[in-house]
C-alpha positions in Angstrom: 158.6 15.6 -220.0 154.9 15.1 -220.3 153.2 11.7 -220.8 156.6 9.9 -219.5 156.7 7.4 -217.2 158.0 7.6 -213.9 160.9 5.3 -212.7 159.5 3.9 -209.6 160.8 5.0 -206.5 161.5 4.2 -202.3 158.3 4.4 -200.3 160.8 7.2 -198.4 162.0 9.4 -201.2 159.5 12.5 -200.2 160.8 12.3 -196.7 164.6 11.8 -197.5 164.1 14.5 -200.8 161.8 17.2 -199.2 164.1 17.9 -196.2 167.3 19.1 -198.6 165.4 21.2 -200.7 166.3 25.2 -200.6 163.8 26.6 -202.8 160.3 26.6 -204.2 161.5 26.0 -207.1 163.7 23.1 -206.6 160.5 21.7 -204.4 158.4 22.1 -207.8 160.8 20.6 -210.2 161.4 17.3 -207.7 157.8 16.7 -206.8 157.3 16.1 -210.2 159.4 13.3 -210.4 158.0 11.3 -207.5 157.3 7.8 -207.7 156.9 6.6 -204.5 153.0 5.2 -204.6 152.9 2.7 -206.7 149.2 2.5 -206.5 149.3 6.0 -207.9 151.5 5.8 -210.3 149.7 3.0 -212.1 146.3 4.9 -211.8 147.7 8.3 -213.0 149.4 6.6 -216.0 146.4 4.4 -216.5 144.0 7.3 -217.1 146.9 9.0 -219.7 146.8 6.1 -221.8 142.9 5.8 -221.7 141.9 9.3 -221.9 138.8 11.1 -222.3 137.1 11.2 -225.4 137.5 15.2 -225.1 141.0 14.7 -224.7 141.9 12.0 -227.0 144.4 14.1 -228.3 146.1 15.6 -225.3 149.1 14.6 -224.3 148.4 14.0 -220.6 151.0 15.2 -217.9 150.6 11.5 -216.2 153.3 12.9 -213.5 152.7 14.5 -209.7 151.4 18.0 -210.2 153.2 20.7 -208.1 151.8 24.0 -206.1 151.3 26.6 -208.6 151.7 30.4 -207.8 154.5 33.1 -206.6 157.0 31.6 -204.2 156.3 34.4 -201.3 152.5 34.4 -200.9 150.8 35.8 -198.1 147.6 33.6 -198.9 147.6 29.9 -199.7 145.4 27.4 -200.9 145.3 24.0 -200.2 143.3 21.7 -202.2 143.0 17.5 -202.4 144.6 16.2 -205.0 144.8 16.7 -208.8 141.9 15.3 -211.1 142.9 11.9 -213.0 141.9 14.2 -216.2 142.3 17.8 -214.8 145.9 18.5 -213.2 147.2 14.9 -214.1 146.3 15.9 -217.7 147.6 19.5 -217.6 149.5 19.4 -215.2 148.7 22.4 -212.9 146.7 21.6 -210.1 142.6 23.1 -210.2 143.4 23.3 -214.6 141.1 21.9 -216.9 138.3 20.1 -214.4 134.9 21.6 -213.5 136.6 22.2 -209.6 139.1 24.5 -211.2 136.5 26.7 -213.1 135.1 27.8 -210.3 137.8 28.0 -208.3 139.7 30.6 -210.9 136.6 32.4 -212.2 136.4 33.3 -208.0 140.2 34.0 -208.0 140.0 36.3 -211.0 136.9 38.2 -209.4 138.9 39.3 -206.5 141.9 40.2 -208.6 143.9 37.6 -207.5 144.3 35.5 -210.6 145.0 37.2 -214.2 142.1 35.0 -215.8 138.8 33.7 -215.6 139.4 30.3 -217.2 142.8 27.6 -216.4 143.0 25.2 -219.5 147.0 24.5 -219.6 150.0 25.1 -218.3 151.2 27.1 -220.9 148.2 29.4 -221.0 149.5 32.7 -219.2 147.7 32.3 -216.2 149.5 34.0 -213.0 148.3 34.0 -209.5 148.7 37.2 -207.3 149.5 36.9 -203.7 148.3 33.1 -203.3 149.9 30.3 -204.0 147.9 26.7 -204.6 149.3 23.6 -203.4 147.7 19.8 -202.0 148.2 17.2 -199.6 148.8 14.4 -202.4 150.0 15.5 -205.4 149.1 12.4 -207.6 145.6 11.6 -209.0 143.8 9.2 -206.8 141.3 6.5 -208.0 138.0 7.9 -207.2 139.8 10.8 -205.9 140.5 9.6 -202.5 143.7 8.9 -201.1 144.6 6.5 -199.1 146.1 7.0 -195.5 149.5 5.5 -196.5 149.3 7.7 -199.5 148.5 11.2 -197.7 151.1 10.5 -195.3 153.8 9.4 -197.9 153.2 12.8 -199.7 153.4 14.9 -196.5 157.1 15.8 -196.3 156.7 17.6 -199.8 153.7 19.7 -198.0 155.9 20.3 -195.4 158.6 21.7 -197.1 156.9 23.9 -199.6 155.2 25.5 -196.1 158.2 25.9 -193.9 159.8 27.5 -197.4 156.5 29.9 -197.6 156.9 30.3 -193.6 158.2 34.0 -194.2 155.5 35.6 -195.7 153.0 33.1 -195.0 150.0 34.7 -193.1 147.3 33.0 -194.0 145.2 29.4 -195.2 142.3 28.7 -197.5 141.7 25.1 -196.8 139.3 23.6 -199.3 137.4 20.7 -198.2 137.6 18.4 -195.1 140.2 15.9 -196.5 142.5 18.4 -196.6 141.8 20.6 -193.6 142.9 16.7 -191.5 145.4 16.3 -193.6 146.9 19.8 -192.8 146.7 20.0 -188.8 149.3 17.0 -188.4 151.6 18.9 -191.0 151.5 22.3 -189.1 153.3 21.4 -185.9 156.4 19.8 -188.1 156.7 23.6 -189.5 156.3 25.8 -186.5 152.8 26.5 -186.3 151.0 25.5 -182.5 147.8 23.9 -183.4 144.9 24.5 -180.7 143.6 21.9 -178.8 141.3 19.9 -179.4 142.0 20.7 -182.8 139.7 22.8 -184.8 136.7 21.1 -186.8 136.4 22.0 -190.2 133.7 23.7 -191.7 132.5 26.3 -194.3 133.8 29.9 -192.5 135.4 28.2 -189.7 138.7 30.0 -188.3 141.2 29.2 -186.5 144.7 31.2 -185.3 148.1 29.5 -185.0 150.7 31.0 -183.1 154.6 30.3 -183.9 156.1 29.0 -181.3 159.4 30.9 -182.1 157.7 34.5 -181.8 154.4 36.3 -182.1 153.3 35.8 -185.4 150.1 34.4 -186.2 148.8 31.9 -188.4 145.0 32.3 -189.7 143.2 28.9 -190.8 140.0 29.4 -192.7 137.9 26.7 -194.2 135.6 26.3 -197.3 133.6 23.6 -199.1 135.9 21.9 -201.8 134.3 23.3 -205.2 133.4 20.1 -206.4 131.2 19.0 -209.5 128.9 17.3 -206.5 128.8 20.8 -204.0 128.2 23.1 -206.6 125.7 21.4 -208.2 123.7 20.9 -205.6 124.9 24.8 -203.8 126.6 23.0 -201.4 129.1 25.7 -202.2 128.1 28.6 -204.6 130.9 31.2 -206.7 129.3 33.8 -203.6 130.3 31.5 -200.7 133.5 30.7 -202.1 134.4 34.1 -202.9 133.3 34.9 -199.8 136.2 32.7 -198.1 139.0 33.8 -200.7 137.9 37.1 -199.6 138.3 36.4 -195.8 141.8 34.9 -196.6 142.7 37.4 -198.8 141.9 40.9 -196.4 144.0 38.6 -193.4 147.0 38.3 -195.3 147.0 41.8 -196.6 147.1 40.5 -200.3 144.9 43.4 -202.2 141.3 42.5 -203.5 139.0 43.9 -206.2 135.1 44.3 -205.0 133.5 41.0 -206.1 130.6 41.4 -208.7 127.4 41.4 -206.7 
């Protein structure tokens, strides 16, 4: 439940767990009780006992924050990590943190999300064709990861893509963090990454094929919309619509006209 603690964990569970999973679902329900970083588990406990002024009385998630959206996608997202008062507090990743305005107000203008505004995980939202997941799934100190971290965390990424793998056609990578943290994870799942591997960038694209038949793989990058890139239009709604819109016509998943 929220705001319990964790019972610490093998620095392995993710890779032993992650493999024997079936579903989505059961992915979702066993990321959450993941306690393999201890590093992170202090931090994201830490920051539920502190709190926030504003949040004083929330009672904070404080566990790892799953992918959130339908379990067939054709379009996914894949962020950083969860915010040590955004998803850690709510405990849906891109909910309740100035990253996840923009981010939804963008999804809702395309049609893809049912609201503007993400404050809770009990507040109706529902994503339409995309599904949003990370790379590490715990709040970080200072929000950044370390390498032992990332790669701890990957077999959970792994999973939930090979279980998307069927209607998977497309990938809105936010930020550069987690476009490197996603090229070593695409191989393990099928995917033929080009070499030398693709740089990231705002607009870049890559295409995957599957080594198994014909199908293709599109890899699209965008700024992360952070406090720090939107404030200084780094990355505006426009250009991050823009991207989401890209994603979005690849992978077939209907759009509305963005406002102008």
């Amino acid at each position: 439940m929220p705001g319990s603690r964790t019972t610490p964990q093998a620095h392995d569970f993710p890779s032993v767990m992650a493999p024997r999973l079936g579903t989505v679902r059961e992915l979702d329900e066993s990321v959450a009780t993941c306690g393999a970083c201890p590093r992170l588990v202090a931090w994201r406990e830490e920051a539920a006992r502190v709190k926030r002024k504003a949040f004083r009385d929330w009672e904070y998630w404080a566990r790892p924050v799953p992918g959130f959206g339908p379990t067939d996608a054709p379009l996914a997202i894949i962020g950083l990590a969860p915010a040590a008062h955004g998803g850690n507090r709510t405990g849906r990743i891109f909910t309740g943190d100035p990253s996840g305005d923009v981010l939804y107000a963008a999804l809702y203008d395309l049609g893809l999300a049912s609201q503007p505004v993400a404050t809770h995980r009990g507040d109706g939202m529902k994503l339409y064709g995309v599904r949003i997941t990370m790379p590490v799934h715990c709040a970080p100190p200072g929000n950044r990861p370390t390498t032992t971290e990332r790669d701890t965390c990957r077999p959970w990424l792994a999973r939930e893509l090979e279980l998307l793998r069927p209607t998977l056609r497309a990938i809105v990578v936010l930020g550069g963090f987690a476009w490197q943290a996603l090229l070593p994870v695409l191989p393990t799942t099928g995917w033929q990454v080009p070499r030398p591997r693709p740089p990231f960038g705002h607009g870049a694209h890559a295409q995957l094929t599957d080594a198994r038949s014909e199908r293709v793989l599109h890899l699209l990058g965008g700024y992360h919309p952070s406090q720090r890139n939107v404030s200084t239009r780094t990355l505006t709604p426009a250009m991050l619509r823009d991207v989401l819109h890209r994603g979005a016509d690849i992978a077939d998943v209907a759009v509305r006209r963005p406002p102008g």
